[in-house]
C-alpha positions in Angstrom: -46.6 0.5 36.6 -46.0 3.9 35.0 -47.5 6.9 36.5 -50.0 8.9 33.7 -52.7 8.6 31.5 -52.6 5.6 28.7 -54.2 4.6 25.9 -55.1 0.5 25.6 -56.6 -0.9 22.6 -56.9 -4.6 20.7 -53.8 -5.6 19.2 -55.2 -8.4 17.5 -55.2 -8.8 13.4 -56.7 -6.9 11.7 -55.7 -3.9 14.1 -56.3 -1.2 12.5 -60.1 -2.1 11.9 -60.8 -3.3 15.7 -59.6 0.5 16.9 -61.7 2.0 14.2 -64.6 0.2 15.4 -63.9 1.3 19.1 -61.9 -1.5 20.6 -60.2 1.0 23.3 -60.2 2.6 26.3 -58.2 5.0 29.0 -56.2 4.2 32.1 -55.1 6.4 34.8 -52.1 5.3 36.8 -52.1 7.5 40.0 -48.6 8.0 41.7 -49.2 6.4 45.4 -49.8 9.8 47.1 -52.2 9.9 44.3 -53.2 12.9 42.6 -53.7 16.4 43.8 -57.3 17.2 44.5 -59.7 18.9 42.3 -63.4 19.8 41.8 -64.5 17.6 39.1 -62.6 15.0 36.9 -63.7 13.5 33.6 -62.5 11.7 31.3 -63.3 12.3 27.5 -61.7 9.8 24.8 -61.7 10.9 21.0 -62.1 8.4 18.0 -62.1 8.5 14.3 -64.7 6.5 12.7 -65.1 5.2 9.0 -68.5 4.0 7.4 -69.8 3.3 4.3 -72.2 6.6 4.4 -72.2 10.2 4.5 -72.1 12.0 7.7 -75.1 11.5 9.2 -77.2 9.2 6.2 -79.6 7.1 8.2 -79.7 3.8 8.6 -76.9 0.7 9.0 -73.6 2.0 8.0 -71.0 -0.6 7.6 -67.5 -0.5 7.9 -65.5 1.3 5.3 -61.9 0.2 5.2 -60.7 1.7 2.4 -61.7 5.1 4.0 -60.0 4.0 6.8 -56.7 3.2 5.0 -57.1 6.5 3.0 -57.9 8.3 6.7 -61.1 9.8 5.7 -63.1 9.6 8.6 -66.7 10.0 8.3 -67.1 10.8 11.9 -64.7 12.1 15.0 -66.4 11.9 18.0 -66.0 12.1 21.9 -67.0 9.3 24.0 -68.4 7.1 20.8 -70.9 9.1 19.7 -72.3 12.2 18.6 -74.0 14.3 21.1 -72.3 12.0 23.9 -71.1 15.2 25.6 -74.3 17.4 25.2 -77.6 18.1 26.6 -78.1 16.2 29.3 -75.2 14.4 29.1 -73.2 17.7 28.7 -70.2 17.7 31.7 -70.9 20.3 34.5 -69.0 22.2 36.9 -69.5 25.6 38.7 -67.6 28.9 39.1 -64.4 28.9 40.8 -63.9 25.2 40.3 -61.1 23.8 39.0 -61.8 20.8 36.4 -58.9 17.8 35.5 -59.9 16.4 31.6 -57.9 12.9 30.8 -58.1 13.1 27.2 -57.5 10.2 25.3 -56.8 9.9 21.7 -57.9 6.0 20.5 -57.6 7.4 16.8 -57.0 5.0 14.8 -55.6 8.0 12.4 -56.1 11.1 13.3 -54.1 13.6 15.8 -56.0 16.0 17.7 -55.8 19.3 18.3 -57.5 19.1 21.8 -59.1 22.6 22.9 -61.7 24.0 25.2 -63.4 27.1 23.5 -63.7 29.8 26.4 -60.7 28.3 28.5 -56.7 28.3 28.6 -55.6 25.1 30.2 -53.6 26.6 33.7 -51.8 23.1 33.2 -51.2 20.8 30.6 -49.0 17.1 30.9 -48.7 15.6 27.4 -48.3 12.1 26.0 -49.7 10.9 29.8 -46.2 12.1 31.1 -45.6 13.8 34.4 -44.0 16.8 32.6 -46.1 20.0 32.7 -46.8 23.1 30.5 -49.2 25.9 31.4 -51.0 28.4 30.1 -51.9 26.6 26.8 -54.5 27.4 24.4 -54.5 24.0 22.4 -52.7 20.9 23.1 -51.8 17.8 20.3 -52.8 14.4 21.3 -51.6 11.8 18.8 -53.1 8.8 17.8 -52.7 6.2 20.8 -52.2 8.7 23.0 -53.4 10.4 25.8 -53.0 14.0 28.0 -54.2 15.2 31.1 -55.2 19.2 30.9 -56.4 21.6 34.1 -57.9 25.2 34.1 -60.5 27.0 36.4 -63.6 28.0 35.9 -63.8 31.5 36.4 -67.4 32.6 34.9 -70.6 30.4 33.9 -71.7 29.0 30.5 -71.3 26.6 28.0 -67.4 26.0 27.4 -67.0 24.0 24.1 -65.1 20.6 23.9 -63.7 20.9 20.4 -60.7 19.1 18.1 -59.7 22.4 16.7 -59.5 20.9 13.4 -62.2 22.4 13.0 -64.3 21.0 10.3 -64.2 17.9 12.5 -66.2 19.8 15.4 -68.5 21.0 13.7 -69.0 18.6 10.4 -68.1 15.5 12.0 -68.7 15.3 15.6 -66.4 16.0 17.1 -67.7 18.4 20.1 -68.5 18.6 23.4 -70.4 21.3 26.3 -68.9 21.8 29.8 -71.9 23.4 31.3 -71.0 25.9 34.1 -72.9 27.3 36.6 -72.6 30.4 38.9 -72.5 34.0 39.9 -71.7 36.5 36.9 -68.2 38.1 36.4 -68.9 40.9 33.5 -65.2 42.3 34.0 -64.2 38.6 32.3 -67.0 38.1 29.8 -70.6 39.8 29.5 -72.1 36.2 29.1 -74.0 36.5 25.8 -73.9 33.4 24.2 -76.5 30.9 22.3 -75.6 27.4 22.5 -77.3 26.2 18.8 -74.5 28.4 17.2 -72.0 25.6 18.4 -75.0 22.5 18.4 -76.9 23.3 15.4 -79.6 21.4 15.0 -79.0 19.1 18.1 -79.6 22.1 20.6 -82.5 21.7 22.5 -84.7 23.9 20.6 -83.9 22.7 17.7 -84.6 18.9 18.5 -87.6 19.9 20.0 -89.7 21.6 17.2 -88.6 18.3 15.1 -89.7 16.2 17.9 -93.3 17.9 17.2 -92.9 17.7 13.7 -91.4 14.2 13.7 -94.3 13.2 16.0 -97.3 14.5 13.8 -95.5 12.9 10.5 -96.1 9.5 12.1 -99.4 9.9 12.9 -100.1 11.3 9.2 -101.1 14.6 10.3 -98.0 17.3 9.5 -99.7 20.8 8.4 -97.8 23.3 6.6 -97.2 25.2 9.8 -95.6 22.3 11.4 -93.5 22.2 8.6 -92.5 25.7 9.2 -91.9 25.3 12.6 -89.6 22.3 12.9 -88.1 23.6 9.3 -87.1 26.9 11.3 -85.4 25.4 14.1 -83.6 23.2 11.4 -82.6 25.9 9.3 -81.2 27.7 12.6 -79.1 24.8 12.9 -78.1 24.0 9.4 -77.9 27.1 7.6 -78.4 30.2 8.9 -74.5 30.5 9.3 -74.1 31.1 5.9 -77.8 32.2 4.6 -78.2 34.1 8.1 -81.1 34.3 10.5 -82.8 37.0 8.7 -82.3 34.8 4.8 -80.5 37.5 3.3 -76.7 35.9 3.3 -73.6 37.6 3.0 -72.4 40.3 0.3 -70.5 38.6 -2.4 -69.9 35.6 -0.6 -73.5 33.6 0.4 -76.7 35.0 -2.1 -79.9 35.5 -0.2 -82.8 33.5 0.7 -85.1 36.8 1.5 -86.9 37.9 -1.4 -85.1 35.4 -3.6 -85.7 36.3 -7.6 -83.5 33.0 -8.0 -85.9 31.0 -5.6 -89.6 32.3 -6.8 -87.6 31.5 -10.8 -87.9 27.6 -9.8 -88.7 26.6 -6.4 -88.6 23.0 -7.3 -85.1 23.4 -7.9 -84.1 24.2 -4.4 -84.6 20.5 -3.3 -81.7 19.7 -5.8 -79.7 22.3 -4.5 -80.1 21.3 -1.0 -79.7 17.6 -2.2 -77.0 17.7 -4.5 -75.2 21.2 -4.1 -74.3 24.0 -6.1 -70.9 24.9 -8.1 -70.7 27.7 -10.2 -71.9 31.6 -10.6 -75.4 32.8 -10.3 -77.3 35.9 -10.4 -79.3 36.5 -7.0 -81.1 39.7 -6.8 -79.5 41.4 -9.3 -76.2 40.2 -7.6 -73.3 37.6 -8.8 -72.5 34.7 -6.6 -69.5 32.7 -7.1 -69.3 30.2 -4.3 -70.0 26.4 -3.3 -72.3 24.8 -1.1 -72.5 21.1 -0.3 -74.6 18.2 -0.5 -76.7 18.3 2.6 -76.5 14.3 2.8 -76.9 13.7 6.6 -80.5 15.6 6.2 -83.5 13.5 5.8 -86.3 14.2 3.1 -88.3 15.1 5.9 -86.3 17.6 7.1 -85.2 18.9 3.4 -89.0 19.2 2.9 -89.4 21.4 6.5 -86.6 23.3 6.0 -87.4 24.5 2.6 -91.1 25.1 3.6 -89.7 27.3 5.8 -87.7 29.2 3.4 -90.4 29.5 0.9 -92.7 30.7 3.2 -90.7 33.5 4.6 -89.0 36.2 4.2 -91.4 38.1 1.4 -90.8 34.5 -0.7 -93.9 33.3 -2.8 -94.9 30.5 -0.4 -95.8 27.3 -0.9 -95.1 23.7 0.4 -92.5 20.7 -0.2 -93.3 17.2 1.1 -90.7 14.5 1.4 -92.0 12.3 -1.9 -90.8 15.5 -3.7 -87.4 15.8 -2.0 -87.4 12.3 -2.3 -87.8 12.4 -6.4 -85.5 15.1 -6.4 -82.3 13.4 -4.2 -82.9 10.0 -6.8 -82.0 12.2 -10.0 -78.5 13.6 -11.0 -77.4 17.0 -9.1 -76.1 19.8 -11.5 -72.5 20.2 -11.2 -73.1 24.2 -11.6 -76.0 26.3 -12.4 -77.1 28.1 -15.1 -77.8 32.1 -14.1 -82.0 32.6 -14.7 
């Protein structure tokens, strides 16, 4: 056998859609003095995955081959699934350690741009060769293959797992949190950091509040100010990176939620907004927007309905409430292409 790090997968007809589906795995060949030791190993295998809905829709999603043949994932995850590498299943290691990754690559498309935000790997061995580089900041792992990357841990936190393609981290899965304990080093980094920036609405928060909300939905009795609640843990999660914390965007680039003339106009039309997207120029405020948002597909009508009660209910906006029949009615009928200014 070869010393390094390999990708297996099925080789049987059709190929291509057994590796999409997840037919693969890693395997470490060990020279015979074996490794040199470390403080923590873990292996972490990336896959592109193609189904018939958006990113996130609920419900069964088939296979959808001719994504896959266009390579136009729907998801890119580590380990299979998303969230497999946070929360409690986020890896973990302490100051002054040093951590081994075997990355693997099972693809069946995509090449990955392999990079730990907060870190530069102090060794790198491509392709699962025994060649070495160091001091890398981001390290390419093609489809089918595999690398092995070192560094040390040299202050505490939550060091980010990310393909640094990076719509795919944070639009598509594919992210991960090395959680580090220890003693403080200010000299390296003052340690201010809030992990929902990086998890949105999968932080633990976040999934709480919507656990509540979820919770009181099924037994029939959600009030407004659960809504609010779980809708502002959402909105955290989903949105306030362009809308901001505070609802009141960014000049010339994302309009305002606070005090929104464009909102307390129509506030029915925000579910079609947040259901369909926007293209086009508005007036917000007094002030011209020219920009695009997206179809929030992977959010349920529940959580359209939360979020936006939480909008309309703060900020100095005229209040109010959505429920999910309404976002419901809303998602079934035809989204604008652009808007019209009010």
């Amino acid at each position: 056998l070869n010393q390094g790090i390999y990708v297996y997968h099925c080789a049987t007809a059709p190929v291509g859609m057994h590796i999409a589906n997840g037919m693969y795995g890693l395997i470490l060949v060990e020279p015979p003095e074996g490794l040199a030791p470390v403080d923590h190993e873990y292996y972490v295998m990336q896959g592109d995955f193609y189904t018939t809905g958006k990113y996130r829709q609920k419900g069964l999603q088939p296979f959808d081959m001719e994504k896959a043949i266009d390579e136009h994932p729907t998801y890119v995850l580590f380990n299979g699934k998303e969230g497999a590498l946070t929360g409690d299943n986020a890896l973990t290691a302490k100051t002054n350690e040093t951590v081994r990754l075997f990355i693997g690559n099972g693809g069946p498309n995509l090449v990955s741009s392999f990079h730990v935000i907060g870190e530069i790997f102090d060794k790198v061995q491509p392709e699962g060769g025994t060649e070495a580089q160091h001091n890398v900041q981001t390290t390419l792992i093609p489809a089918g293959g595999a690398a092995t990357v070192e560094f040390h841990t040299d202050v505490p936190g939550s060091y980010v797992l990310v393909d640094h393609s990076i719509f795919r981290a944070f639009n598509k899965g594919a992210l991960g949190i090395l959680k580090v304990d220890g003693p403080e080093n200010k000299l390296v980094y003052s340690g201010k950091e809030v992990d929902y920036v990086y998890l949105g609405d999968r932080s633990e928060p976040n999934l709480k509040a919507v656990s509540v909300a979820a919770k009181a939905h099924a037994a029939g009795t959600l009030t407004k100010e659960e809504q609010i609640a779980a809708g502002k843990q959402l909105f955290t999660g989903t949105c306030s990176v362009c809308h901001q914390a505070n609802g009141e965007g960014l000049a010339n680039v994302f309009p305002p939620l606070a005090k929104s003339d464009y909102l307390a106009a129509d506030p029915k039309r925000a579910m079609t907004i947040v259901t369909h997207g926007l293209t086009g120029k508005i007036t917000v405020n007094g002030h011209e927007y020219d920009s695009v948002m997206p179809p929030m597909a992977q959010l349920t009508d529940d959580e359209v309905a939360n979020i936006l009660t939480y909008v309309i209910n703060s900020w100095d906006n005229p209040g109010g409430q959505y429920s999910k029949e309404d976002v419901a009615k809303a998602r079934a009928e035809a989204g604008p292409q652009s808007a019209p200014e009010h």
